[in-house]
N, CA, C and O atoms as a DFTB+ gen file, in Angstrom:
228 C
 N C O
     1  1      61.150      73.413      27.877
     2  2      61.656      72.069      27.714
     3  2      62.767      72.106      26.648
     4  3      62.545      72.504      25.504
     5  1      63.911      71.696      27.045
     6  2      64.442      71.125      26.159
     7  2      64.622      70.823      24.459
     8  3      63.592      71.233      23.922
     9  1      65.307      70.409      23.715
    10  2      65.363      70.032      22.625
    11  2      65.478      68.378      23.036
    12  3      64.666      67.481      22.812
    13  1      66.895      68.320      23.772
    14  2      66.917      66.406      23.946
    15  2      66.043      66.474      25.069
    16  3      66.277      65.454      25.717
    17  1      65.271      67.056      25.567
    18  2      64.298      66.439      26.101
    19  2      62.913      66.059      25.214
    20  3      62.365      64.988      24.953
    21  1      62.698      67.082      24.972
    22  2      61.897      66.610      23.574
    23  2      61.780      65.219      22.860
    24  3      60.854      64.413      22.771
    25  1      63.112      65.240      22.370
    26  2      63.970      64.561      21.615
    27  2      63.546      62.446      22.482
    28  3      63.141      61.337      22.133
    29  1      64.037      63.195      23.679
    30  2      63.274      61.777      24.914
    31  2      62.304      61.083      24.855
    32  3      62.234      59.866      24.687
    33  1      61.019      62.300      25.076
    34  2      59.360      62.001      24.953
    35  2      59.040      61.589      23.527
    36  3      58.031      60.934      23.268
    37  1      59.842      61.949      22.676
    38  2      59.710      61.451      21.429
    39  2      59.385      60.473      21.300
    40  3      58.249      60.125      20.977
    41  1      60.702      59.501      21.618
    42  2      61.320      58.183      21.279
    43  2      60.408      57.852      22.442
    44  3      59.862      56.937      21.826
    45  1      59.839      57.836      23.520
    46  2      59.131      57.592      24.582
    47  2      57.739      57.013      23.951
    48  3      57.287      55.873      24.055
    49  1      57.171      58.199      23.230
    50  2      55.625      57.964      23.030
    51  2      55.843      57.170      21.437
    52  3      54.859      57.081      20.702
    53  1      57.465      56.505      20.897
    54  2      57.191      55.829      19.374
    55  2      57.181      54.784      20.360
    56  3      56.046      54.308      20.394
    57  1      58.053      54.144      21.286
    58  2      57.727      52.841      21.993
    59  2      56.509      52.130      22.553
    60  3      56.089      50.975      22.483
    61  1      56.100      53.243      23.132
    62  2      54.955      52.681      24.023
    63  2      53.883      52.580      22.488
    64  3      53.192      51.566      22.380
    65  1      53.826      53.400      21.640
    66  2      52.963      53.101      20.913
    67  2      52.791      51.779      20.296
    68  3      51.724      51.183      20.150
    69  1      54.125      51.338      19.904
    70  2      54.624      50.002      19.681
    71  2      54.383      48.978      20.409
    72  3      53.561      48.140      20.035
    73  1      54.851      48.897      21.223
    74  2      54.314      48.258      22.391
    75  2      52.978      47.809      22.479
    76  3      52.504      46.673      22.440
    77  1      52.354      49.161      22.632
    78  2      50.368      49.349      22.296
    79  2      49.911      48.221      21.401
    80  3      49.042      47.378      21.626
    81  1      50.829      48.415      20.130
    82  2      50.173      47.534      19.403
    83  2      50.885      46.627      18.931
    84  3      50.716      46.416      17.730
    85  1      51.604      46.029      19.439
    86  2      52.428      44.731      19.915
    87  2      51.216      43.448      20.705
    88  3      50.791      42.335      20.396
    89  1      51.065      44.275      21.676
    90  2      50.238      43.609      22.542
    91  2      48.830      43.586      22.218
    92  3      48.304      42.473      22.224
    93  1      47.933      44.835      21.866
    94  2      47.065      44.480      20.633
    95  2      46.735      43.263      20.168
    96  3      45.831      42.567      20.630
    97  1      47.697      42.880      18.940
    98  2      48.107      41.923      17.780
    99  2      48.174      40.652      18.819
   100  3      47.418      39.694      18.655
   101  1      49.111      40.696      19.888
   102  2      49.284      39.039      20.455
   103  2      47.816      38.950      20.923
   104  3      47.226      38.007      20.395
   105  1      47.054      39.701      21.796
   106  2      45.835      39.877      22.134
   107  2      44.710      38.724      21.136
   108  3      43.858      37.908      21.488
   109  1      45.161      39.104      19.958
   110  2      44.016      38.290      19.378
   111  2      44.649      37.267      18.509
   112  3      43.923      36.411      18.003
   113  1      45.656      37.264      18.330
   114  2      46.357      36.103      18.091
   115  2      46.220      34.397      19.069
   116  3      46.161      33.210      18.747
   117  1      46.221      35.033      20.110
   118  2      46.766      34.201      21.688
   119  2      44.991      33.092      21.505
   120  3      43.928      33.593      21.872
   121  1      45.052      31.746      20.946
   122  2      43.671      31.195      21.600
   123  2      43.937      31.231      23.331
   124  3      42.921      31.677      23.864
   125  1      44.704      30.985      24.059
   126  2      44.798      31.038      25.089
   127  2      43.802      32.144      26.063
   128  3      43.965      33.358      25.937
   129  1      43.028      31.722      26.788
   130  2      42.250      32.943      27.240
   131  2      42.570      34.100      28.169
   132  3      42.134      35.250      28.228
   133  1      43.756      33.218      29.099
   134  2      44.195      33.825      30.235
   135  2      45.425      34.864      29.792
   136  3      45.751      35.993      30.159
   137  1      45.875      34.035      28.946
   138  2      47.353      34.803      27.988
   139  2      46.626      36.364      27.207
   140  3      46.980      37.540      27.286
   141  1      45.220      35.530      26.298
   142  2      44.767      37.118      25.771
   143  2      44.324      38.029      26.997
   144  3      44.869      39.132      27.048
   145  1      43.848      37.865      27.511
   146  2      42.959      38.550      28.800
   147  2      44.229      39.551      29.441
   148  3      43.882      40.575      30.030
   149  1      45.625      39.248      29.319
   150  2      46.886      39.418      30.094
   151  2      47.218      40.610      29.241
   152  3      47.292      41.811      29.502
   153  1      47.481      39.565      27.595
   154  2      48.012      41.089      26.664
   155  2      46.921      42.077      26.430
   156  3      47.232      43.102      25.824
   157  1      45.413      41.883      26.909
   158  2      44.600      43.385      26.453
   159  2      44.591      44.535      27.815
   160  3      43.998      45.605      27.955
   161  1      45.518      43.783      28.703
   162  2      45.833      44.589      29.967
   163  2      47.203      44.921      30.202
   164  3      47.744      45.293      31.243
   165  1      47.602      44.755      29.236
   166  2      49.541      45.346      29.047
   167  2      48.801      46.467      27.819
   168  3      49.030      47.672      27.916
   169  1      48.050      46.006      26.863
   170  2      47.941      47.438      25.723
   171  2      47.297      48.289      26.296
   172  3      47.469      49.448      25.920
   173  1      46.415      48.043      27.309
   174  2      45.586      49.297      28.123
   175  2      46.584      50.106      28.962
   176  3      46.744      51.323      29.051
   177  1      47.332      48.872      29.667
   178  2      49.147      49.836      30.498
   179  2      49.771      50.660      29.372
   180  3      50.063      51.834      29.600
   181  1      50.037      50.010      27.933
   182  2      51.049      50.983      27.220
   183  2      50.439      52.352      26.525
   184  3      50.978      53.313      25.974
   185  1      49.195      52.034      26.776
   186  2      47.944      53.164      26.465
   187  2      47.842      54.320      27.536
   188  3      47.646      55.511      27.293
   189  1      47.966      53.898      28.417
   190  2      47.959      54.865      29.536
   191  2      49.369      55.632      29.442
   192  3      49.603      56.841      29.418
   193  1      50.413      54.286      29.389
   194  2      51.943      55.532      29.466
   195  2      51.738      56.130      28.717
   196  3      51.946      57.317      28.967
   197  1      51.200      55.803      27.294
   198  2      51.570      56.591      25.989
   199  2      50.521      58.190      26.304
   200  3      50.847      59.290      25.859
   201  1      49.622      58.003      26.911
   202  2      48.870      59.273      27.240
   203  2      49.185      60.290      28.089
   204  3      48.851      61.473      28.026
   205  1      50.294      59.358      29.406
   206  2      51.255      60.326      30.129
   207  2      52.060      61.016      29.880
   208  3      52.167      62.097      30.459
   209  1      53.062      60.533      28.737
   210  2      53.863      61.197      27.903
   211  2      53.409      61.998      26.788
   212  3      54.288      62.629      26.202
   213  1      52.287      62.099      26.397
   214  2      51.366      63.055      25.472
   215  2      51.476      64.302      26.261
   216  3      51.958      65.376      25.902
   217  1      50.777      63.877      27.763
   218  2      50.621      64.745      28.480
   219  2      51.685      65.844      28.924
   220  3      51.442      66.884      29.536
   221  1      52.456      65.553      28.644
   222  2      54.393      66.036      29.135
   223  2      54.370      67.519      27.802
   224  3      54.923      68.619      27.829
   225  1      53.808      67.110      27.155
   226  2      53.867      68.156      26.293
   227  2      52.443      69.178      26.242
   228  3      52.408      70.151      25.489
């Protein structure tokens, strides 16, 4: 692999981590039930990318 590929998955797995816990945080923020119920199933999605791109390496 690469260096700028590397360099890619990098910046890949700082987003999604972000993301992760972006959505997290609104998760329990949100009284809304349908809204939280929504963001603890976008942090489980950015959880999964972030494990695909783990996986790359």
């Amino acid at each position: 692999m690469t260096n700028k590929e590397l360099l890619y998955i990098e910046d890949a797995l700082g987003h999604e981590n972000f993301m992760k816990s972006c959505s997290a945080q609104a998760s329990t923020q949100l009284t809304d039930a349908t809204l939280s119920a929504y963001m603890k199933e976008l942090e489980q999605k950015h959880t999964e990318l972030f494990n695909k791109f783990l996986n790359l390496l």
